[in-house]
C-alpha positions as CSV (number, residue, x, y, z in Angstrom):
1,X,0.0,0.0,0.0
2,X,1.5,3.6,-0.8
3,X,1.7,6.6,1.5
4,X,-0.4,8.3,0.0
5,X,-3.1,5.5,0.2
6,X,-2.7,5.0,4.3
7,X,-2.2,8.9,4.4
8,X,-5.5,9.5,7.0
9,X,-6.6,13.3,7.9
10,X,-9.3,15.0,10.3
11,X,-12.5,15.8,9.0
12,X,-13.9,17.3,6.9
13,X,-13.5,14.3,4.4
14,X,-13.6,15.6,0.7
15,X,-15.0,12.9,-1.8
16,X,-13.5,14.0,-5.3
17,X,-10.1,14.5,-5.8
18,X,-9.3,18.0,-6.3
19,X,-12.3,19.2,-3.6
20,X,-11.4,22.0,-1.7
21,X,-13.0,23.1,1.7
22,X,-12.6,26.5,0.2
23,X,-14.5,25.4,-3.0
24,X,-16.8,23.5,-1.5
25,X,-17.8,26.5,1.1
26,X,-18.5,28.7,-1.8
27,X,-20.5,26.0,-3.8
28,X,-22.6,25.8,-1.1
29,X,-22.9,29.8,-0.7
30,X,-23.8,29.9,-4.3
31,X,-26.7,26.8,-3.1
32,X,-28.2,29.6,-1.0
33,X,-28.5,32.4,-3.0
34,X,-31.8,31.6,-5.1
35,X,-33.4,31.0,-1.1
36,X,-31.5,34.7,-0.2
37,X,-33.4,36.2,-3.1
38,X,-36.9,35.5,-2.7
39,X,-36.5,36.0,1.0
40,X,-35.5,39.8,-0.1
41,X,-38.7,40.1,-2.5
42,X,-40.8,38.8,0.3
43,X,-39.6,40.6,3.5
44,X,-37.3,43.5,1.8
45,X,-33.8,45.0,2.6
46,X,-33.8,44.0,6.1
47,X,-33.2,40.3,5.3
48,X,-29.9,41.9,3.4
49,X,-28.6,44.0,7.0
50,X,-29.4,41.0,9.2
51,X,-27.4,38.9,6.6
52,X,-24.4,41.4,6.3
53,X,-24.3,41.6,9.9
54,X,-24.2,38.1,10.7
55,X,-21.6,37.4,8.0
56,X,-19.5,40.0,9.5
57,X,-19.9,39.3,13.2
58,X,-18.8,35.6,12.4
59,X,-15.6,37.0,10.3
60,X,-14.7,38.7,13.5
61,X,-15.3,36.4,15.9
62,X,-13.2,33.7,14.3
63,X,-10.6,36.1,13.2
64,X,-10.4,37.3,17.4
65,X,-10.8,33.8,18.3
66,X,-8.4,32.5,16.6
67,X,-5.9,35.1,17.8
68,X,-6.4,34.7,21.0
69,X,-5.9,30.6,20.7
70,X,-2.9,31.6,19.1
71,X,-4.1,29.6,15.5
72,X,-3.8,30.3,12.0
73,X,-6.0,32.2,10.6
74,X,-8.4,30.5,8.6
75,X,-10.9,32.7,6.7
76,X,-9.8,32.1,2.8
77,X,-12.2,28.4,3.2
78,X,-15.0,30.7,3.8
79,X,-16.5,28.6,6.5
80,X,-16.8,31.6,8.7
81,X,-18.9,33.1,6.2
82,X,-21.1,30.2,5.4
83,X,-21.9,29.8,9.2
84,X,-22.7,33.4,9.3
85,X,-24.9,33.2,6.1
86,X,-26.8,29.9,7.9
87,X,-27.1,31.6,11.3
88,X,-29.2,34.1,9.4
89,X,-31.4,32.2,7.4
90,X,-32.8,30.9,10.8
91,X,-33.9,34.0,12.2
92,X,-36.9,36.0,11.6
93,X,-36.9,38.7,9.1
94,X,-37.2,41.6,11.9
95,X,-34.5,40.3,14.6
96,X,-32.7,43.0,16.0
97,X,-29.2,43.7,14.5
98,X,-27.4,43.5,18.0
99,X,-29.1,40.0,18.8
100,X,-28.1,38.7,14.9
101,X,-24.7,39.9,16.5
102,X,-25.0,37.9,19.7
103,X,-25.9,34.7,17.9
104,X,-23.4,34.9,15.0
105,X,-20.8,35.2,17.8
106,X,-21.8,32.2,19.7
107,X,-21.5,30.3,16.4
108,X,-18.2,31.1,15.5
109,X,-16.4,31.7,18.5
110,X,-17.8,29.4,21.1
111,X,-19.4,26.1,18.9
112,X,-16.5,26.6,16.2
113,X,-13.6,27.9,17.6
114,X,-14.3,27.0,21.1
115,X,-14.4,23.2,20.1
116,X,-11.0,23.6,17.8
117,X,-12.0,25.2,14.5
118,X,-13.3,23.9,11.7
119,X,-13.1,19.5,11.4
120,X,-13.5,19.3,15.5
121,X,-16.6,20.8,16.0
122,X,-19.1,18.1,17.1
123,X,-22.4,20.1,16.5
124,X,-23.4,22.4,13.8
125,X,-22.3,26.0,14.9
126,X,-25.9,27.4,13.1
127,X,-28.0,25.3,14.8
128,X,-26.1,25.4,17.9
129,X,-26.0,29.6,18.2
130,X,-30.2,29.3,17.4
131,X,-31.3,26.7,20.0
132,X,-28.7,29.0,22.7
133,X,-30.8,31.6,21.9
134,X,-34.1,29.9,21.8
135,X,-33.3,28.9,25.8
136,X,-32.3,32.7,26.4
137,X,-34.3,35.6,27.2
138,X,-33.9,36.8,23.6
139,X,-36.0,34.3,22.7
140,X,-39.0,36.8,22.4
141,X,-37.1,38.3,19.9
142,X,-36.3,35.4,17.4
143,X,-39.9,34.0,17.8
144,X,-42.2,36.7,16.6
145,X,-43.0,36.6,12.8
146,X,-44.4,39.4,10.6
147,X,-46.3,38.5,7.1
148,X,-45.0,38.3,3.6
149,X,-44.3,41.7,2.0
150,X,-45.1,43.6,5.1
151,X,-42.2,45.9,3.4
152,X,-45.3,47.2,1.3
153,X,-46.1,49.5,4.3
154,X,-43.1,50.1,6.2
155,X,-40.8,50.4,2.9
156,X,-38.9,47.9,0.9
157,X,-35.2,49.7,2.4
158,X,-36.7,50.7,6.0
159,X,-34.5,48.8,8.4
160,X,-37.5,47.1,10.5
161,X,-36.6,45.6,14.1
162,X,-38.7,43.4,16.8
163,X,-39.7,45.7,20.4
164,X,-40.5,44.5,23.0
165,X,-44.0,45.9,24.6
166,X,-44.8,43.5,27.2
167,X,-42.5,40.6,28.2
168,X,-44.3,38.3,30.9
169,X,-47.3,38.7,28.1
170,X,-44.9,38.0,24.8
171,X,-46.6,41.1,23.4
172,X,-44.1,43.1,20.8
173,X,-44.6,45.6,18.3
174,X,-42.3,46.5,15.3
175,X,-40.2,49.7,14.6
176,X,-37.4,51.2,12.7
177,X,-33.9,51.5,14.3
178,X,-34.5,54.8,15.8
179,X,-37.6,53.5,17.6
180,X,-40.3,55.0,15.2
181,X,-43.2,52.5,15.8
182,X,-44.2,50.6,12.3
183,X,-47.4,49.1,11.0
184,X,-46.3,45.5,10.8
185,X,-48.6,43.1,11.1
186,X,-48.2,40.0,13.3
187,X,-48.4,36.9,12.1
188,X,-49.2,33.2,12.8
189,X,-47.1,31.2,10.6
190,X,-47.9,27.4,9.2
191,X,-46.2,25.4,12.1
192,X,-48.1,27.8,14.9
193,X,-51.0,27.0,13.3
194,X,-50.6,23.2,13.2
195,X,-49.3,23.2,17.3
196,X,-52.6,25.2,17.3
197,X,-54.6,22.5,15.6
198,X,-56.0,25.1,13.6
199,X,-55.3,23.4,10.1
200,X,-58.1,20.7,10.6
201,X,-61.0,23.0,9.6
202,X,-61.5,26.6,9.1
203,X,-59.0,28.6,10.7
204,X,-60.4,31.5,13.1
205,X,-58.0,33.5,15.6
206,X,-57.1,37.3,16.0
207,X,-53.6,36.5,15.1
208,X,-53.5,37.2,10.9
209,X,-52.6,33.7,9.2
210,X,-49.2,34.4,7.4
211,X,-49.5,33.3,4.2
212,X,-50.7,35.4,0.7
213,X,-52.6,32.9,-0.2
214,X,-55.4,31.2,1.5
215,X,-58.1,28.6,1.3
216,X,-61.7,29.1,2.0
217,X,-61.4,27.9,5.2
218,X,-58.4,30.7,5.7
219,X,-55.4,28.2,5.5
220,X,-52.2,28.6,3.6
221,X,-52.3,26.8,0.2
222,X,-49.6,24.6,-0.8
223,X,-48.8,26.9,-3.2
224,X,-47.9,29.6,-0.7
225,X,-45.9,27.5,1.2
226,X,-44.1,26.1,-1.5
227,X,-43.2,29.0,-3.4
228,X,-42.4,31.1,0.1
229,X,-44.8,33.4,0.2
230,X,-45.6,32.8,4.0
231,X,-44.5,33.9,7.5
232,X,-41.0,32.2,8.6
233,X,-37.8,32.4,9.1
234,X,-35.3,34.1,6.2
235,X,-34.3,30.9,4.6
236,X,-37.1,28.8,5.5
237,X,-39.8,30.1,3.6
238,X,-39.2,28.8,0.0
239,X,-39.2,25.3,-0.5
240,X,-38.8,25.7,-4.4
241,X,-35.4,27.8,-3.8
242,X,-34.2,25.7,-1.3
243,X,-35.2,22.6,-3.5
244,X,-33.0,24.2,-6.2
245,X,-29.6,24.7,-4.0
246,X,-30.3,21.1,-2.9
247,X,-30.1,19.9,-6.1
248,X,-27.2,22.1,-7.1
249,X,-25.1,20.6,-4.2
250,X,-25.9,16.9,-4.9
251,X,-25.1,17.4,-9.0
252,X,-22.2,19.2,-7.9
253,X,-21.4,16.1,-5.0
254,X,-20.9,18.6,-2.3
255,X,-23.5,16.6,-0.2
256,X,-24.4,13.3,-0.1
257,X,-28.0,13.0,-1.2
258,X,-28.7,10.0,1.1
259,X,-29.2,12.4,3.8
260,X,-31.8,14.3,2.6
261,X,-33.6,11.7,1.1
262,X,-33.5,9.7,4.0
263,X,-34.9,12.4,6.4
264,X,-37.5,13.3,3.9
265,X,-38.4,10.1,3.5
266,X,-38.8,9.0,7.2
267,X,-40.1,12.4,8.0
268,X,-43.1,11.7,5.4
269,X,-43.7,8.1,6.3
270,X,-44.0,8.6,9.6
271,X,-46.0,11.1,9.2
272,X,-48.2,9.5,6.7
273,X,-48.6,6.5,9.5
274,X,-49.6,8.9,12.1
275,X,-52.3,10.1,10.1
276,X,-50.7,13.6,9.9
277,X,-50.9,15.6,6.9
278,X,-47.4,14.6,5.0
279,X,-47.5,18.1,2.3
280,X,-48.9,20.8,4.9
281,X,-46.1,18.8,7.5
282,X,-43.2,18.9,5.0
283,X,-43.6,22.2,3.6
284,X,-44.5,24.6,6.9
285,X,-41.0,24.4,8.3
286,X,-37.3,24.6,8.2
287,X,-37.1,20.5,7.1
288,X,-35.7,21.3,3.5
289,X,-33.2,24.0,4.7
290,X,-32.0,21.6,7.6
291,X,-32.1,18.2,5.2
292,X,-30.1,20.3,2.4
293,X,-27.8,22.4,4.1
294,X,-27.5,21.5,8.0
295,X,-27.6,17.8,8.6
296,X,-25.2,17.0,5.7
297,X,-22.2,19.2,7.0
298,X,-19.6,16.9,6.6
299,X,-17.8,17.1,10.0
300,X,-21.1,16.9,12.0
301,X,-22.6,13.6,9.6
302,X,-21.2,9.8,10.1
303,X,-18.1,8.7,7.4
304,X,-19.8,5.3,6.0
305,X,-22.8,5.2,4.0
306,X,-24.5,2.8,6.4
307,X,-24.3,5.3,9.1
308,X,-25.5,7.9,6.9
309,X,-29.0,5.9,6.3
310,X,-29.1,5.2,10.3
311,X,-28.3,9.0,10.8
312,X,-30.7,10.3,8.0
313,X,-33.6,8.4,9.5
314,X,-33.2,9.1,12.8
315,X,-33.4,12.8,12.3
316,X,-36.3,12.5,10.1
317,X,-38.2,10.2,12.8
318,X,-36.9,12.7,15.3
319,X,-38.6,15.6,13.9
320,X,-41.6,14.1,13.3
321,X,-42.2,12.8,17.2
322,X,-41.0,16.7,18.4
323,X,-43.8,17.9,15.6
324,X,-46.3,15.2,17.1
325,X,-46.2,15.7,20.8
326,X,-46.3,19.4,20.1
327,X,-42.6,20.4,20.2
328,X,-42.8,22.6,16.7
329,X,-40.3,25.6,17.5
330,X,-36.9,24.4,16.8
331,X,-37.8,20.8,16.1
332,X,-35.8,20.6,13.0
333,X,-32.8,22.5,14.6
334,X,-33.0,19.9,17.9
335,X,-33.2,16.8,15.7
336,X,-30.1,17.2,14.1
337,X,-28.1,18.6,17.3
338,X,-28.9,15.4,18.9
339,X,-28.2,13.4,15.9
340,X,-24.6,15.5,16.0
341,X,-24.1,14.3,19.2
342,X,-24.5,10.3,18.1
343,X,-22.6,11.1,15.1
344,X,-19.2,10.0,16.6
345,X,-21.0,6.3,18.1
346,X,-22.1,5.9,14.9
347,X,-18.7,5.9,13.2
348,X,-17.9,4.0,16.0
349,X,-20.3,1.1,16.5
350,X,-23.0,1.2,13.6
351,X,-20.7,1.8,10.9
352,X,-18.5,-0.8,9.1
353,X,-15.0,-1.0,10.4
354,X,-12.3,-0.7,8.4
355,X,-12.2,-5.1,7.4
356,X,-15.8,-4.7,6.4
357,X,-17.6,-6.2,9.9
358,X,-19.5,-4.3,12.4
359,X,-18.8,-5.6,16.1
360,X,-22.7,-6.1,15.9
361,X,-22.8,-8.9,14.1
362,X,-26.6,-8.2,13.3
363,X,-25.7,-5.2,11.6
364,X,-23.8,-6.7,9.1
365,X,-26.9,-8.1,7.2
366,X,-28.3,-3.9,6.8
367,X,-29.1,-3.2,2.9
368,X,-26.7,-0.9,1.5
369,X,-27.8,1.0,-1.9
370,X,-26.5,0.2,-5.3
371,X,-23.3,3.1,-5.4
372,X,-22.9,4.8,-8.7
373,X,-19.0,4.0,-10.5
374,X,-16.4,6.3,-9.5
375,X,-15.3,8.9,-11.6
376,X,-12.0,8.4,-13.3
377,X,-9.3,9.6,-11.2
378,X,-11.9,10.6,-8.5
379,X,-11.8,9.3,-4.7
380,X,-14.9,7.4,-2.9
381,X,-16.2,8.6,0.3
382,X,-14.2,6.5,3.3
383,X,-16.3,3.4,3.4
């Protein structure tokens, strides 16, 4: 066997040969743009400074970080800016600039850098920084949602930002930066009406449904929440754009697709078994953003394809219980933190050893999918 062929490295493990982190970070930043775009036309400019200043914060924070851990510096493979970018797309369109700042910090610095840097990091920094803050008191800032195109009044450039009225009560209002109160309109987005169980018939509440188009009975159509036009999160809203990037990153082999497949697929079954409604289930959420582009970061996802079905499933399954016992906020983000966490006995125990035998003999005898020939002078995923 040569050196090169025994030569082993930390994560994260490239498949092709001539795959760069660096190339790879920007294939996956060009992945998001079509969801960035429609996420401007729905809620305006203010998706653009919450963006900018989450990008930024995370560039700083790594760059200080680093510094102080006495590391190289590390920002040419762009990680920094995709975790920034990421961070974003999971808060609502009118979070407050200082608490995008807080949040982009606590991704980088703390559940990056904190943890080693990039390749070391056990749980996806996005994810992490959003279910931190979702345990904080600024929750009642990331958890208030406004409807699509509220821009129309306020202004397509106004910078727009959550305040807080009443805190025991969760009341808020919406202004611009210099406090100047706004005519936003509050909204109930798809998920809060299904942990309502408002879907089943007509819907009825104070709370505007946010959505632009409704049924007769005042639900969202699938329409709506397919092509974004709904309350959410930045980069949750548009299944279609999110859809695209997906596909972009699996022709491009940036991400395995047995991820998402498998989480869409378990997610749906399940739901399908519960009696649920599978379309209004997959399409109200952040599923699609965290199948594409969170559960299938490669240092945070199992080596072997075997674990990648066990992993895949899991978090599908996962969401689906959280979503069915009433846990609906964050469901998608906890599902794959805790499936980050079994990532490493995965590798360990479920996966196939480096002979080709799992210590549990039972697993051995697991279906594996027919794998596609390897490109010439290409290298396969670790196996």
């Amino acid at each position: 066997m040569s050196v090169e062929a025994m030569r082993s490295s930390s994560p994260p493990h490239l498949h092709d040969a001539g795959e760069t982190i660096p190339r790879a970070m920007v294939q996956v930043l060009v992945a998001l743009m079509p969801a960035l775009a429609v996420a401007v036309v729905v809620f305006g400019m203010n998706v653009i400074y919450i963006v900018t200043v989450s990008v930024m914060v995370a560039v700083i924070s790594e760059l200080l970080a680093r510094a102080l851990m006495r590391r190289r510096v590390t920002l040419y493979d762009f990680s920094a800016v995709v975790t920034g970018l990421l961070f974003a797309f999971l808060l609502p369109p009118t979070t407050p600039l200082w608490v995008v700042a807080i949040g982009a910090f606590i991704a980088v610095a703390v559940a990056k850098e904190l943890f080693g840097g990039l390749g070391k990091n056990i749980f996806n920094p996005a994810l992490l920084a959003r279910v931190v803050l979702m345990f904080t008191p600024l929750s009642i800032y990331t958890s208030r949602y406004v409807v699509p195109f509220f821009w129309r009044k306020a202004g397509f450039f106004t910078p727009v930002t959550t305040r807080v009225i009443d805190r025991a009560a969760g009341v808020v209002a919406y202004g611009t930066l210099s406090g100047m109160p706004l005519d936003a309109v509050n909204a109930a987005t798809p998920l809060s009406l299904l942990h309502a169980g408002k879907l089943s018939d007509a819907v009825a509440g104070a709370t505007p449904v946010g959505a632009t188009w409704l049924t007769a009975g005042g639900r969202p159509t699938l329409l709506s929440l397919f092509l974004g036009l709904k309350s959410g999160s930045i980069g949750e809203v548009s299944i279609l754009a999110l859809l695209l990037g997906g596909v972009y990153l699996m022709w491009r082999r940036t991400i395995d697709w047995r991820i998402p497949f498998g989480i869409i697929t378990a997610f749906t079954l399940f739901n399908m078994a519960a009696g649920n409604s599978p379309l209004y289930q997959l399409l109200s959420g952040a599923l699609f953003l965290g199948a594409f582009f969170m559960a299938t970061d490669w240092v945070t996802s199992p080596m072997s394809h075997r674990g990648i079905w066990i992993y895949a499933v899991g978090i599908g399954v996962t969401v689906a219980v959280l979503r069915a016992v009433g846990f609906h906020a964050e469901a998608v983000a906890v599902s794959i933190l805790y499936w980050n966490l079994l990532t490493t006995a995965i590798d360990r125990y479920l996966a196939r050893p480096r002979f080709g035998e799992s210590r549990w003999r039972v697993l051995n005898y697991l279906p594996e999918m027919p794998r596609p020939p390897a490109k010439p002078g290409s290298k396969a995923r670790w196996e």
